[in-house]
C-alpha positions in Angstrom: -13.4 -33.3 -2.1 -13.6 -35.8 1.1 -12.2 -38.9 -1.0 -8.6 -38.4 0.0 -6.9 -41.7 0.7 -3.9 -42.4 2.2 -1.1 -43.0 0.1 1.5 -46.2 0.8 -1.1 -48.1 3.2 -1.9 -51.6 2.5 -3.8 -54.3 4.5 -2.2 -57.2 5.9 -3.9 -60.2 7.4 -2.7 -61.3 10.8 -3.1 -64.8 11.1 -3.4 -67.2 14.1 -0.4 -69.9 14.6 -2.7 -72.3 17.0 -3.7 -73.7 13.1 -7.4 -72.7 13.6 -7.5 -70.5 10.5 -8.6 -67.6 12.2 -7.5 -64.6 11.0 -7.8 -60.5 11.7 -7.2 -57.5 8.8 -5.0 -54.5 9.7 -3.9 -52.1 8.0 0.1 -51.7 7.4 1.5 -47.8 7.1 4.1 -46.7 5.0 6.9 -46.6 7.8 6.5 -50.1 8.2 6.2 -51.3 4.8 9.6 -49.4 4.1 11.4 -50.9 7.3 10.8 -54.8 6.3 9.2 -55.5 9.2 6.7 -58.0 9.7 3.9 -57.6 12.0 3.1 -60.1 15.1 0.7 -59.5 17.6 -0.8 -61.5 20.3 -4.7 -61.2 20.4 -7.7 -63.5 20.9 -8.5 -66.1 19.2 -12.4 -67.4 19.9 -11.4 -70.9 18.5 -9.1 -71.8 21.0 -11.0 -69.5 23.6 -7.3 -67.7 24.4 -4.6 -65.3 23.3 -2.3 -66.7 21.1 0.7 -65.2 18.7 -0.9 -63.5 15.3 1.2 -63.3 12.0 1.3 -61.0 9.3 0.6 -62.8 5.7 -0.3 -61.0 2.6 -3.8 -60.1 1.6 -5.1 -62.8 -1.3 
């Protein structure tokens, strides 16, 4: 009964542009699969030891 899953969620893997390779997973709702819109956020990267912009590229 508890095993409802969201429907139109997909993970995306945001991935560092200081070319460390480091890389977070977040999960992409429907209303922003449908808009196009690609996500960018600027987090932490421990390589580099500072924030720095985060890209969305598809999950392998």
């Amino acid at each position: 009964m508890g095993d409802k899953k969201k429907a139109g969620a997909l993970f995306v893997r945001l991935v560092s542009t200081a070319g460390t390779g480091f890389f977070y997973v977040k999960k992409k709702t429907k209303t922003l699969i449908t808009n196009q819109t690609k996500l960018e956020f600027r987090k932490f990267d421990p390589r580099v030891n500072c924030h720095v912009l985060f890209k969305e590229e598809k999950m392998k």
